[in-house]
PDB file of N, CA, C and O in Angstrom:
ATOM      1  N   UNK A   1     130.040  60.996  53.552  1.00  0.00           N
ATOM      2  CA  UNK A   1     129.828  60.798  54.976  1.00  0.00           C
ATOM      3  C   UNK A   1     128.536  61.498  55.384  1.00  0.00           C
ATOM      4  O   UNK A   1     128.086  62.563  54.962  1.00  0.00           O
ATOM      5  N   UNK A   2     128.079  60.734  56.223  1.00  0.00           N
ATOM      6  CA  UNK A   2     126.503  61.361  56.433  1.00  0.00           C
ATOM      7  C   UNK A   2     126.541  61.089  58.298  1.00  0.00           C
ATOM      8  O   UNK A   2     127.044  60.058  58.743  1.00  0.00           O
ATOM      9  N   UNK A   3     125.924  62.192  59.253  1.00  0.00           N
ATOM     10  CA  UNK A   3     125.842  62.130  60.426  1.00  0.00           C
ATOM     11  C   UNK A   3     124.704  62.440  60.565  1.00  0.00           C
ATOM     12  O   UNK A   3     123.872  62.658  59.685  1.00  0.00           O
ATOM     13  N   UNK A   4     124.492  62.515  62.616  1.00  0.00           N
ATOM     14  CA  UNK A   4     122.768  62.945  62.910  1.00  0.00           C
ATOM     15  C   UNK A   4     123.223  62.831  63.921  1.00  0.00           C
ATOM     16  O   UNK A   4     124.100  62.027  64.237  1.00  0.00           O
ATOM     17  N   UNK A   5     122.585  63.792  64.739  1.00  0.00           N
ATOM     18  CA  UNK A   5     122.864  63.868  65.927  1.00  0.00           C
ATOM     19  C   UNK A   5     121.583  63.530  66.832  1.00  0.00           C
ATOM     20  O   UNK A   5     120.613  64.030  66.261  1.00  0.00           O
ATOM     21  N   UNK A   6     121.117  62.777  68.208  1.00  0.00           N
ATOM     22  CA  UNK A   6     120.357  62.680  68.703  1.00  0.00           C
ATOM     23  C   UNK A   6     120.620  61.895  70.421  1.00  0.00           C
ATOM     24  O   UNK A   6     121.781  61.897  70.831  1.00  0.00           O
ATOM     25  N   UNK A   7     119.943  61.508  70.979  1.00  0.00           N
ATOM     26  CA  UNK A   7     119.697  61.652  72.428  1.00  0.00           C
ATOM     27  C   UNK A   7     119.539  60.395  72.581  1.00  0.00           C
ATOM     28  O   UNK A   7     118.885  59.609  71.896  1.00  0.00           O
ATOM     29  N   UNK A   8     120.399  60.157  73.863  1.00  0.00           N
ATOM     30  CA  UNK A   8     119.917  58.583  74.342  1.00  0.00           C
ATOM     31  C   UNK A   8     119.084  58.803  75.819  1.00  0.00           C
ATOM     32  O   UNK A   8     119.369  59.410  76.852  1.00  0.00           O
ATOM     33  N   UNK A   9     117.721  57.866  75.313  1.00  0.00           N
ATOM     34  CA  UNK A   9     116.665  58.053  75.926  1.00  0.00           C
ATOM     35  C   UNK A   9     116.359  57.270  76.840  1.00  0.00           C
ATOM     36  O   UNK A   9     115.685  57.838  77.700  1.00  0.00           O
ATOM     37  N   UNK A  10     116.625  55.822  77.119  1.00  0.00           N
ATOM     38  CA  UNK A  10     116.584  54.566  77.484  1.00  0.00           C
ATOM     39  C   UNK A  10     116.986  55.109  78.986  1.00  0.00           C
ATOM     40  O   UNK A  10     117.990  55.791  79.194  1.00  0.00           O
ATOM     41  N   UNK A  11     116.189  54.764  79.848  1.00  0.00           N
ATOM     42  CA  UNK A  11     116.688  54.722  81.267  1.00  0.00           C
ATOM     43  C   UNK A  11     118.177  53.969  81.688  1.00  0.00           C
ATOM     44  O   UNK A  11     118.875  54.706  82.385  1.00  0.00           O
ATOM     45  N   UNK A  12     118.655  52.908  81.448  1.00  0.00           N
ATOM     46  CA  UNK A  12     120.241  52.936  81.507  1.00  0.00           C
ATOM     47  C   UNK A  12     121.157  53.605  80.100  1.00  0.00           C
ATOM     48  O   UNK A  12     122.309  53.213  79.912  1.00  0.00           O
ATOM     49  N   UNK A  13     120.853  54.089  79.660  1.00  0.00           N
ATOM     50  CA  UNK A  13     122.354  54.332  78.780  1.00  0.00           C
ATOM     51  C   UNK A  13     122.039  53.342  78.414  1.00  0.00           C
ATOM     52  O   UNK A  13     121.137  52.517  78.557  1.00  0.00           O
ATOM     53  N   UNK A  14     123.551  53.621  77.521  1.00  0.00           N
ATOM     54  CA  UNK A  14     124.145  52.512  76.871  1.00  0.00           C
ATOM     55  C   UNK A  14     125.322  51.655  77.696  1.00  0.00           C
ATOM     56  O   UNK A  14     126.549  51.754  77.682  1.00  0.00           O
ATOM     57  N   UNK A  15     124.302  50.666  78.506  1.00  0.00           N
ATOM     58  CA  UNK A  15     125.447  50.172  78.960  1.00  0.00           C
ATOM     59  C   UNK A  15     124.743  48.810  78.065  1.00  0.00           C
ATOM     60  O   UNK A  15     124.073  48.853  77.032  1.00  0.00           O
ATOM     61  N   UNK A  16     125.296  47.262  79.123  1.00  0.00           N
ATOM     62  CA  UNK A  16     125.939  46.056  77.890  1.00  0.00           C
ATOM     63  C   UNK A  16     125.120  45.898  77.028  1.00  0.00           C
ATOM     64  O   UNK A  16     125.405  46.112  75.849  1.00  0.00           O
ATOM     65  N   UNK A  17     123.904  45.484  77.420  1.00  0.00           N
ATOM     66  CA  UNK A  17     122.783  44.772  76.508  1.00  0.00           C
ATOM     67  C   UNK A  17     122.311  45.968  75.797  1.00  0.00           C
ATOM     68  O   UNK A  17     121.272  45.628  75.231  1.00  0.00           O
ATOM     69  N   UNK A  18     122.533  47.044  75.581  1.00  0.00           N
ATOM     70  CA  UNK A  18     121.799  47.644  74.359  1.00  0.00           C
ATOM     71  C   UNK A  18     122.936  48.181  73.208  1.00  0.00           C
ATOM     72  O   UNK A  18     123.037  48.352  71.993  1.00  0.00           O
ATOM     73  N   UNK A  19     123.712  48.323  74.461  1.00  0.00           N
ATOM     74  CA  UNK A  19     125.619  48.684  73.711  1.00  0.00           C
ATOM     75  C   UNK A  19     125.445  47.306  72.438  1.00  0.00           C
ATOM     76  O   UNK A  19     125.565  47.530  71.234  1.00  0.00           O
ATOM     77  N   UNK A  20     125.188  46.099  72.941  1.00  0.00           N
ATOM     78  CA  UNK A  20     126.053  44.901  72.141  1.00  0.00           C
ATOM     79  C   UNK A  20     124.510  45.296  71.359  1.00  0.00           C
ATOM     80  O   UNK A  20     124.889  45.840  70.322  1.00  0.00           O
ATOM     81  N   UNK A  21     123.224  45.294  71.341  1.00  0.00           N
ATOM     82  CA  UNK A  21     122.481  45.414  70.052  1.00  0.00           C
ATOM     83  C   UNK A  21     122.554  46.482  69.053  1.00  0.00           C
ATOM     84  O   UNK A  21     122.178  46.492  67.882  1.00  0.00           O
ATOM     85  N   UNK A  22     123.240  47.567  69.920  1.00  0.00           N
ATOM     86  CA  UNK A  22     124.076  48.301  68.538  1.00  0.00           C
ATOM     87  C   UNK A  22     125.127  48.269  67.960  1.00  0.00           C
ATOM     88  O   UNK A  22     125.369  48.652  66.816  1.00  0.00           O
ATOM     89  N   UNK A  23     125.928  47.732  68.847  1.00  0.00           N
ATOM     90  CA  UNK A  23     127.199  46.768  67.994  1.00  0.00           C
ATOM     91  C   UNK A  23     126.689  45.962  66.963  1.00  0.00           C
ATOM     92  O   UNK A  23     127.124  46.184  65.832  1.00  0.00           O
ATOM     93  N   UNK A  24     125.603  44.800  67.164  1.00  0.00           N
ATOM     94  CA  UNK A  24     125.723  44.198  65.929  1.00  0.00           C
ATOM     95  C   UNK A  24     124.948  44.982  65.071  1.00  0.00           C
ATOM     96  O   UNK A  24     125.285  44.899  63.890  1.00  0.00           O
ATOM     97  N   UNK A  25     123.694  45.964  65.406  1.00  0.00           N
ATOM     98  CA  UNK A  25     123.630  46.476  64.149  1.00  0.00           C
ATOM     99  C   UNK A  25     124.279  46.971  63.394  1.00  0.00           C
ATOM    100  O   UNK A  25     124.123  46.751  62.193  1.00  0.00           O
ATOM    101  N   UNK A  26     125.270  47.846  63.891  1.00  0.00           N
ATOM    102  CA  UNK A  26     126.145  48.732  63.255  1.00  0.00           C
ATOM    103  C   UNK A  26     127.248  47.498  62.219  1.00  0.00           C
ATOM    104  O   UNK A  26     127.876  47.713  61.182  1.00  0.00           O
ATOM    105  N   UNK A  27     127.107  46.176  63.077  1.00  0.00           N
ATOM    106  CA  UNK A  27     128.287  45.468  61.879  1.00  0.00           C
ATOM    107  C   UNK A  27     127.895  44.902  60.134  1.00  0.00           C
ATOM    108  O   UNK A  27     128.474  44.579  59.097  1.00  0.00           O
ATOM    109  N   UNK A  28     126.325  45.082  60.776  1.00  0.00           N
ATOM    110  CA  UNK A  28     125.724  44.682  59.286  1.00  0.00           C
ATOM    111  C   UNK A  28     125.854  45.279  58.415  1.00  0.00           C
ATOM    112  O   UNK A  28     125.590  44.777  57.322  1.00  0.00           O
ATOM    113  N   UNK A  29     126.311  46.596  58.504  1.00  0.00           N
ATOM    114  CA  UNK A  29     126.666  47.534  57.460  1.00  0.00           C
ATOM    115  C   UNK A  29     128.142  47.771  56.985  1.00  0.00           C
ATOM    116  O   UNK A  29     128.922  48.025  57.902  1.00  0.00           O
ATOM    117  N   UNK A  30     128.555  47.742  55.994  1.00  0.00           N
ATOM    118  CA  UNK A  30     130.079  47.778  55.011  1.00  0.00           C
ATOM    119  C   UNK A  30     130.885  48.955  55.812  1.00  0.00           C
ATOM    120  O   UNK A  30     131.951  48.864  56.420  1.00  0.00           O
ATOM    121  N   UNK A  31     130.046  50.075  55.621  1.00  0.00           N
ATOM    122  CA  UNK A  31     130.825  51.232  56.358  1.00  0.00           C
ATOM    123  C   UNK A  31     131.121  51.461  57.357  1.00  0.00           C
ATOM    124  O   UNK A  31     130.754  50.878  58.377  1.00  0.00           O
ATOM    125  N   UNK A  32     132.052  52.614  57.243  1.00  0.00           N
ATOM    126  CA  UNK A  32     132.546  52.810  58.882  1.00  0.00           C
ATOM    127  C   UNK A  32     131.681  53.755  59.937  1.00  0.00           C
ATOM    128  O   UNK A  32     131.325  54.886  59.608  1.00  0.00           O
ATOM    129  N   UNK A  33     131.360  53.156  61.305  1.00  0.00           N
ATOM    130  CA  UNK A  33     130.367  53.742  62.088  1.00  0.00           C
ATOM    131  C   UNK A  33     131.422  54.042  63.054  1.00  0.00           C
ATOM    132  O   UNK A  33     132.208  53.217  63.518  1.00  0.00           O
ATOM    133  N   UNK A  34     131.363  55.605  63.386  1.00  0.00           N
ATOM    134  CA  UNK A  34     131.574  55.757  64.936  1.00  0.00           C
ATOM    135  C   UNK A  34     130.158  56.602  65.349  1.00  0.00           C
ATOM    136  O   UNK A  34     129.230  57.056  64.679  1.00  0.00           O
ATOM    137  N   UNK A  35     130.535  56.571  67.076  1.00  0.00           N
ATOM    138  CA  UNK A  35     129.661  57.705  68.083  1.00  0.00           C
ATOM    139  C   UNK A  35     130.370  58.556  68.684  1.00  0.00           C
ATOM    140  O   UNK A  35     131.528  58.320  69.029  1.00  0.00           O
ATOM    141  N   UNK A  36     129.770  59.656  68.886  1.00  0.00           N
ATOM    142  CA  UNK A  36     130.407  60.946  69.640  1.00  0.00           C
ATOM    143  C   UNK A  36     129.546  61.400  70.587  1.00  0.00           C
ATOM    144  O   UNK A  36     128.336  61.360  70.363  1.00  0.00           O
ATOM    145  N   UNK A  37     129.927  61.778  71.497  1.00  0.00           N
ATOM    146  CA  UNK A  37     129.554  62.052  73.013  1.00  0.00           C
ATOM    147  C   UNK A  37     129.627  63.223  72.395  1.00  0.00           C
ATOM    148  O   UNK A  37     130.722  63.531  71.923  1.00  0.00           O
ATOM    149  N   UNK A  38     128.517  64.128  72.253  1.00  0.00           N
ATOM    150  CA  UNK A  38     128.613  65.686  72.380  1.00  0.00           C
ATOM    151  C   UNK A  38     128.499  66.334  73.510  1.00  0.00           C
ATOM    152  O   UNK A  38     129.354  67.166  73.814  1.00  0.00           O
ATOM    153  N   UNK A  39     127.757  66.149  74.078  1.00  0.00           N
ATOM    154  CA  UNK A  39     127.873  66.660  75.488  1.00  0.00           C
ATOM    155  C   UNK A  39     129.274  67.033  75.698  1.00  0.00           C
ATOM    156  O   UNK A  39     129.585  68.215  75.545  1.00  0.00           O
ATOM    157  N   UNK A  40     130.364  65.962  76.108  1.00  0.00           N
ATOM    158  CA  UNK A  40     131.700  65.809  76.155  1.00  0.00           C
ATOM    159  C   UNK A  40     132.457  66.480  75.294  1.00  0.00           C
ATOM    160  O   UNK A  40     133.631  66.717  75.582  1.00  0.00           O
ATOM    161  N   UNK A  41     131.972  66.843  74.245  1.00  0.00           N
ATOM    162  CA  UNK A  41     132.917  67.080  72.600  1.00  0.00           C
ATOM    163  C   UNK A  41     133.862  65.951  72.639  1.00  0.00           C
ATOM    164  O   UNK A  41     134.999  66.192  72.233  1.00  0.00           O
ATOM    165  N   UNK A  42     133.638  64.942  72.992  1.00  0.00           N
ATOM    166  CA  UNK A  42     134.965  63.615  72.640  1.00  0.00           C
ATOM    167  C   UNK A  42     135.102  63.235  71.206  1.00  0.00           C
ATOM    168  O   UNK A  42     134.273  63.201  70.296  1.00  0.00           O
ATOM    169  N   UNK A  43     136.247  62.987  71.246  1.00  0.00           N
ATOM    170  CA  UNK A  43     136.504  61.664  70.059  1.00  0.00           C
ATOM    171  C   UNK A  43     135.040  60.824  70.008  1.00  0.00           C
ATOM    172  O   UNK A  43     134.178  60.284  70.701  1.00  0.00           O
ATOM    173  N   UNK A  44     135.613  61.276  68.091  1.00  0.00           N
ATOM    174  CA  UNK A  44     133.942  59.908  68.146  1.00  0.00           C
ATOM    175  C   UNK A  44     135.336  58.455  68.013  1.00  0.00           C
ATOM    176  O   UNK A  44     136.521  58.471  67.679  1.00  0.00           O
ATOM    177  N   UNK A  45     134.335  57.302  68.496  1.00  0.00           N
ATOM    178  CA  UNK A  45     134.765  56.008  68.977  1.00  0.00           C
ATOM    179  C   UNK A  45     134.003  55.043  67.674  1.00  0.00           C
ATOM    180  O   UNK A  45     133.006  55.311  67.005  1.00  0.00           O
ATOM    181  N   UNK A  46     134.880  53.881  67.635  1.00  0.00           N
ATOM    182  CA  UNK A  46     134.237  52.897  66.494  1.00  0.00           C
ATOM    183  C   UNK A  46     133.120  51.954  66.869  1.00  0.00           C
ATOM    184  O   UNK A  46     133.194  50.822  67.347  1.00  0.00           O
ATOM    185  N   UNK A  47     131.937  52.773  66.502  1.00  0.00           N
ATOM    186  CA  UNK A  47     130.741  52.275  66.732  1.00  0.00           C
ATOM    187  C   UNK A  47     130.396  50.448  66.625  1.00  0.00           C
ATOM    188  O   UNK A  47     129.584  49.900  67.370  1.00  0.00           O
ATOM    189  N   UNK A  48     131.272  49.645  65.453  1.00  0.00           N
ATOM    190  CA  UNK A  48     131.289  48.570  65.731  1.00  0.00           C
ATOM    191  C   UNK A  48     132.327  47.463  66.968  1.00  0.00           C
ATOM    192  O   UNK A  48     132.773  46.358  66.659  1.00  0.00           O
ATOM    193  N   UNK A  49     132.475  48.010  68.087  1.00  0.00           N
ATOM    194  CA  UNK A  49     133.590  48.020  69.478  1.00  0.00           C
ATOM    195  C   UNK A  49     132.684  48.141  70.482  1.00  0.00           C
ATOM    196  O   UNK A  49     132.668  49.239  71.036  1.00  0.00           O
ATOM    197  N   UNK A  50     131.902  47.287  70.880  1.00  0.00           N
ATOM    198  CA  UNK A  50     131.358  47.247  72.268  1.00  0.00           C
ATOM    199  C   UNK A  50     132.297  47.916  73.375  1.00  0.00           C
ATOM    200  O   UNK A  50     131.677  48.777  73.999  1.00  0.00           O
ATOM    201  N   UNK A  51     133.394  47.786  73.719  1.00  0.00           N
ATOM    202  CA  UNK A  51     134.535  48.256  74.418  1.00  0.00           C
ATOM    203  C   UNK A  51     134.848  49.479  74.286  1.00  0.00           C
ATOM    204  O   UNK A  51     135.560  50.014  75.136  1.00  0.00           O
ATOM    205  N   UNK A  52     134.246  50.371  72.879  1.00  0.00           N
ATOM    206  CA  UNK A  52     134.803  51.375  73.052  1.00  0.00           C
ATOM    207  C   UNK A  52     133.235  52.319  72.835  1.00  0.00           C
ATOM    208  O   UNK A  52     133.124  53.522  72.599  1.00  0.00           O
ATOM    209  N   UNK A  53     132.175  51.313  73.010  1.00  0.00           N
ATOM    210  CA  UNK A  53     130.949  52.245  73.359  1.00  0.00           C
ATOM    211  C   UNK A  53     130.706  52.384  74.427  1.00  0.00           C
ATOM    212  O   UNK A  53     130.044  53.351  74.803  1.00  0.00           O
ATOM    213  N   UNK A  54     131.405  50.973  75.683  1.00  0.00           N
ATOM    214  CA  UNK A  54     131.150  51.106  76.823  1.00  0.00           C
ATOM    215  C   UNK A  54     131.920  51.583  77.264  1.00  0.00           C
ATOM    216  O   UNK A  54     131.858  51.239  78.445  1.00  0.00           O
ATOM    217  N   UNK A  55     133.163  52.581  77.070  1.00  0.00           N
ATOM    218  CA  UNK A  55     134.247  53.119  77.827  1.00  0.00           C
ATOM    219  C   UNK A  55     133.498  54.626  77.134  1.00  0.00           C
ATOM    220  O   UNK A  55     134.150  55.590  77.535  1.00  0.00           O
ATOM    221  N   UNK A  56     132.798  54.886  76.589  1.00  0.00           N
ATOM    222  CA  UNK A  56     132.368  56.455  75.993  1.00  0.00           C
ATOM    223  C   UNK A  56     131.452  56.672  77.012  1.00  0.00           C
ATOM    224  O   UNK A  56     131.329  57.831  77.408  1.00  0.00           O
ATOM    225  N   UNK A  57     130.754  55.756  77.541  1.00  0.00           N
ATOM    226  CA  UNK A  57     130.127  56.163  79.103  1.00  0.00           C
ATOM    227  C   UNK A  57     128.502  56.876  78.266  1.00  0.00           C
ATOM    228  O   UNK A  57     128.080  57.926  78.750  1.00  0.00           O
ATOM    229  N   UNK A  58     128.003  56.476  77.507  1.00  0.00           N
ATOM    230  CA  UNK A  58     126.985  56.996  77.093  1.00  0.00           C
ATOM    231  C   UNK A  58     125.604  57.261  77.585  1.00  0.00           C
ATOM    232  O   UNK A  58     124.761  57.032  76.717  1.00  0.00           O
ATOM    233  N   UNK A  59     125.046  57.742  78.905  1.00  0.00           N
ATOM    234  CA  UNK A  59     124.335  57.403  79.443  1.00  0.00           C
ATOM    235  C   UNK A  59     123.007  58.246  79.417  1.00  0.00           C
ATOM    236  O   UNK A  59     123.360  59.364  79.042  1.00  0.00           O
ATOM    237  N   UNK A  60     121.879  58.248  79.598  1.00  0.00           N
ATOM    238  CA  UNK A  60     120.685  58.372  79.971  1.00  0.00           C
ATOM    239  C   UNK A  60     120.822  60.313  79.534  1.00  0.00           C
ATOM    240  O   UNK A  60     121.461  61.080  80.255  1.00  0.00           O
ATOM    241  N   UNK A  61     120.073  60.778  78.237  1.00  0.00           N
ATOM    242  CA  UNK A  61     120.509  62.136  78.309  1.00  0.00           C
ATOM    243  C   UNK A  61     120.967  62.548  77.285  1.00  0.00           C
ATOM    244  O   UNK A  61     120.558  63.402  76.499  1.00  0.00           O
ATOM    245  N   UNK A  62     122.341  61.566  77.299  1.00  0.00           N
ATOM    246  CA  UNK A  62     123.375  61.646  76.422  1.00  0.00           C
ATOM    247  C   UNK A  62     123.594  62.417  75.188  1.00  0.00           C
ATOM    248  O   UNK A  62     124.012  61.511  74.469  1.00  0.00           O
ATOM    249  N   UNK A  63     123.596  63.511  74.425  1.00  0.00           N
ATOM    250  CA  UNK A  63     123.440  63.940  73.063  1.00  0.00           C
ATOM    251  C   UNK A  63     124.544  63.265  72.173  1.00  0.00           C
ATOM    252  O   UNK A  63     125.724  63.603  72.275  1.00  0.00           O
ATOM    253  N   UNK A  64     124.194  62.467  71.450  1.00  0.00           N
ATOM    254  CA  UNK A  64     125.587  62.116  70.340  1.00  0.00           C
ATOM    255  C   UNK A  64     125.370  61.939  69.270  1.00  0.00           C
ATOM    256  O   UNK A  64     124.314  61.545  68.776  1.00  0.00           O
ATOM    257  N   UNK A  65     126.434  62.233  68.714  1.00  0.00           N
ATOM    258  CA  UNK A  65     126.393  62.190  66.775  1.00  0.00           C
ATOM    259  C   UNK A  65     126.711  61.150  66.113  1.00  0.00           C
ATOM    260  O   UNK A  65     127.893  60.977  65.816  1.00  0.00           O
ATOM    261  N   UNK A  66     125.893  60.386  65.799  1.00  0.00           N
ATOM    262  CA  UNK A  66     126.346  58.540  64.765  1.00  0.00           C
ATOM    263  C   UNK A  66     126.734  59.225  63.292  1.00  0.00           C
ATOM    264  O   UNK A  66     126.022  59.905  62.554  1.00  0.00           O
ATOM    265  N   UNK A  67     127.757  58.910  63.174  1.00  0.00           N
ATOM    266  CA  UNK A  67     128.375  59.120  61.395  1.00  0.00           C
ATOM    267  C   UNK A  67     128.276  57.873  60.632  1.00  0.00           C
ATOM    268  O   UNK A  67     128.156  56.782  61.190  1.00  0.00           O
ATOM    269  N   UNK A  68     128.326  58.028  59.341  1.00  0.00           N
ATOM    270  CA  UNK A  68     128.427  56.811  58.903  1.00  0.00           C
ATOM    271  C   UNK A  68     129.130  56.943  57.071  1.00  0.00           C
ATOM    272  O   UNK A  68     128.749  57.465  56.023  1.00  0.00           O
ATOM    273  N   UNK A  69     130.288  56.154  57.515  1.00  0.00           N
ATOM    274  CA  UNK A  69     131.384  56.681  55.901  1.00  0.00           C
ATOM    275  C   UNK A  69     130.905  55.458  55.269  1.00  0.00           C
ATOM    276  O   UNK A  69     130.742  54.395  55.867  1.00  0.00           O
ATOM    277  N   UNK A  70     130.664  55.685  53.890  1.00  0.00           N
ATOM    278  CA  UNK A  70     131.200  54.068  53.209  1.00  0.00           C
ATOM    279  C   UNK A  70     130.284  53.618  52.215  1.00  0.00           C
ATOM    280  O   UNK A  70     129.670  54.645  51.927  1.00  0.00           O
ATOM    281  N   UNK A  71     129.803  52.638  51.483  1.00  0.00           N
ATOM    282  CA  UNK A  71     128.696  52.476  50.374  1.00  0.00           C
ATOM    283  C   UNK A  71     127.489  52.709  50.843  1.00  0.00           C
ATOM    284  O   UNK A  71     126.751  53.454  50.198  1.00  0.00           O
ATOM    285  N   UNK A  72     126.985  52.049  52.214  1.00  0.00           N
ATOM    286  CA  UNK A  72     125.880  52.064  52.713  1.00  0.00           C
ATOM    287  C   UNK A  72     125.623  52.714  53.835  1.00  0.00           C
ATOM    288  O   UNK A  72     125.105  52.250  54.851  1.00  0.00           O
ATOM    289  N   UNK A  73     126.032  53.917  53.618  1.00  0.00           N
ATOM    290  CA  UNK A  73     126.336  55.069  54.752  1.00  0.00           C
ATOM    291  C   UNK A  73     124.679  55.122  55.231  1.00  0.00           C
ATOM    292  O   UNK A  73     124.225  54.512  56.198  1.00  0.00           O
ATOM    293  N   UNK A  74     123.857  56.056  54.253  1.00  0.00           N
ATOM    294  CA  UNK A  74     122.603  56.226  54.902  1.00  0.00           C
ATOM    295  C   UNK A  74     121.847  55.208  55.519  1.00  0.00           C
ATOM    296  O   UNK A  74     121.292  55.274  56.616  1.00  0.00           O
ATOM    297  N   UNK A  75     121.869  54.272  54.740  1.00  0.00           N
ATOM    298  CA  UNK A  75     121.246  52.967  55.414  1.00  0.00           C
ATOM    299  C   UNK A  75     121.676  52.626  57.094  1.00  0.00           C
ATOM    300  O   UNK A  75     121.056  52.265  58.095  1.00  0.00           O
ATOM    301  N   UNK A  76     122.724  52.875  56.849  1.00  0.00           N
ATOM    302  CA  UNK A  76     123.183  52.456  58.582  1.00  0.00           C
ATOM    303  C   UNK A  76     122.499  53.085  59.556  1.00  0.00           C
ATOM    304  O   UNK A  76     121.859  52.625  60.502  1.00  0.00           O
ATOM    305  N   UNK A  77     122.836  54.847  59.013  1.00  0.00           N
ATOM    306  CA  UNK A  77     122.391  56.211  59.961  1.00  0.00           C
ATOM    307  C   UNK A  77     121.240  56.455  60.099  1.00  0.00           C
ATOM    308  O   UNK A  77     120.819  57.313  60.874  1.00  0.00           O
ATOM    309  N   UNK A  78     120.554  55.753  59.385  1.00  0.00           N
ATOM    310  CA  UNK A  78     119.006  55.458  59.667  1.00  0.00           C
ATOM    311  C   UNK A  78     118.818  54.826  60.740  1.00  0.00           C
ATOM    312  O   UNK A  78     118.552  55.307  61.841  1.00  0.00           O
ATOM    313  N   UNK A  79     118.988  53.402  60.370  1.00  0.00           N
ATOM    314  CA  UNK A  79     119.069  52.226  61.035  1.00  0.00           C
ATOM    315  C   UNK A  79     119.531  52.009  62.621  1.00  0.00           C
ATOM    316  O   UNK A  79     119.073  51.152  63.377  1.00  0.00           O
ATOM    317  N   UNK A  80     120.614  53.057  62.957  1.00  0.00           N
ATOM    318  CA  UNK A  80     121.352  53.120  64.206  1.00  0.00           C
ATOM    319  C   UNK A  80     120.645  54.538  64.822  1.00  0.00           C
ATOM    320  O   UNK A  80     120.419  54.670  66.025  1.00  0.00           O
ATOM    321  N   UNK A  81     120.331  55.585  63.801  1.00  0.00           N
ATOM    322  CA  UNK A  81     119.412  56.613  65.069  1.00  0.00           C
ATOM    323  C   UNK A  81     117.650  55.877  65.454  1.00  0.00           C
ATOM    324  O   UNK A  81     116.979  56.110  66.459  1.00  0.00           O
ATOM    325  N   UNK A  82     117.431  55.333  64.746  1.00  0.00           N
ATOM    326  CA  UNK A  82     116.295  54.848  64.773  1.00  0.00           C
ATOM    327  C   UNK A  82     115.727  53.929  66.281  1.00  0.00           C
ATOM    328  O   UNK A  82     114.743  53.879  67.018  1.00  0.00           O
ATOM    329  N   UNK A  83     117.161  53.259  66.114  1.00  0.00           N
ATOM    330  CA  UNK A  83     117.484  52.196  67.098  1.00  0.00           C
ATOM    331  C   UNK A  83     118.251  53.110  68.198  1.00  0.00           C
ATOM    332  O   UNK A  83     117.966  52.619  69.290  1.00  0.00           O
ATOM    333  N   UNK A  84     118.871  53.923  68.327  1.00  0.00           N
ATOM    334  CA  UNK A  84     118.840  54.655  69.974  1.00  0.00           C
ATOM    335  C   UNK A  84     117.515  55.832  70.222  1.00  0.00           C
ATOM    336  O   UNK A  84     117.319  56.354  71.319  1.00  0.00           O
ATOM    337  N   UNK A  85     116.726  56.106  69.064  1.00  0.00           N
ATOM    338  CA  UNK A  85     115.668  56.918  69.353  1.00  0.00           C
ATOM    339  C   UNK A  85     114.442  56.033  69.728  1.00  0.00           C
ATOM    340  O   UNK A  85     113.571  56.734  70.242  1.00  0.00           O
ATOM    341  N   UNK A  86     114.053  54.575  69.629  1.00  0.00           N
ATOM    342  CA  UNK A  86     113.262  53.766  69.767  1.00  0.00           C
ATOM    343  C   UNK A  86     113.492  53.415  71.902  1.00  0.00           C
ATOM    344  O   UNK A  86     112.557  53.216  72.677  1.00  0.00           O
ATOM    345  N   UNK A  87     114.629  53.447  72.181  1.00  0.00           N
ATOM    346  CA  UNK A  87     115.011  52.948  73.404  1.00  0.00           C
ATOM    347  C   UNK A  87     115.506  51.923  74.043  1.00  0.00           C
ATOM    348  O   UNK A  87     115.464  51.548  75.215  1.00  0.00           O
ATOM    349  N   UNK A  88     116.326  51.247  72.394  1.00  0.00           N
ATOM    350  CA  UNK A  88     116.161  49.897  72.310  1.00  0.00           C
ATOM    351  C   UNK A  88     115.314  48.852  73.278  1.00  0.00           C
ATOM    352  O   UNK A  88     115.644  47.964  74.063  1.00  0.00           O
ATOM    353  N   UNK A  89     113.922  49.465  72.778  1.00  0.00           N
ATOM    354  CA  UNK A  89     112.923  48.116  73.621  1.00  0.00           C
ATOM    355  C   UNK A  89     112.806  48.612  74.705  1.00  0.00           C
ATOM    356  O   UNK A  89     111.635  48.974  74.820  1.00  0.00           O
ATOM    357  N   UNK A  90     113.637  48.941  75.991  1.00  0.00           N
ATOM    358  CA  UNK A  90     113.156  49.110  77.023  1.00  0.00           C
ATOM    359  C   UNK A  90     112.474  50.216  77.638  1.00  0.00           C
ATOM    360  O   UNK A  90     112.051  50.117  78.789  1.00  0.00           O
TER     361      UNK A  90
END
């Protein structure tokens, strides 16, 4: 299992449209992805669940930790901090 912790930067959060482009990234990968609200100390949530990224309330600020279990663990945790440290686009 491999994690990283980092900041969502994007002026809305994660609300739908960047929520669902990390949903599907996160599905391209075998392993299991959740996110954790650190700020919160919450339950991390199953990163491939639009529903349960948009009920984690992830917004503008945000500090959270992407894990990633499974064959292609690093590949993902790359792939998914990369993509909330970029701003997805906006």
């Amino acid at each position: 299992m491999v994690s990283k912790q980092t900041s969502i930067i994007n002026a809305t959060g994660l609300h739908a449209r960047p929520a669902s482009v990390f949903v599907t990234e996160a599905k391209k990968y075998q392993c299991n992805v959740t996110i954790k609200n650190v700020d919160k100390d919450s339950a991390p949530v199953n990163a491939k669940s639009i529903m349960m990224i948009l009920a984690a309330g992830l917004g503008t600020g945000t500090k959270v930790e992407v894990a990633c279990d499974g064959t292609d663990e690093q590949d993902a945790l790359d792939a998914l901090v990369a993509l909330i440290e970029s701003g997805f686009g906006e």
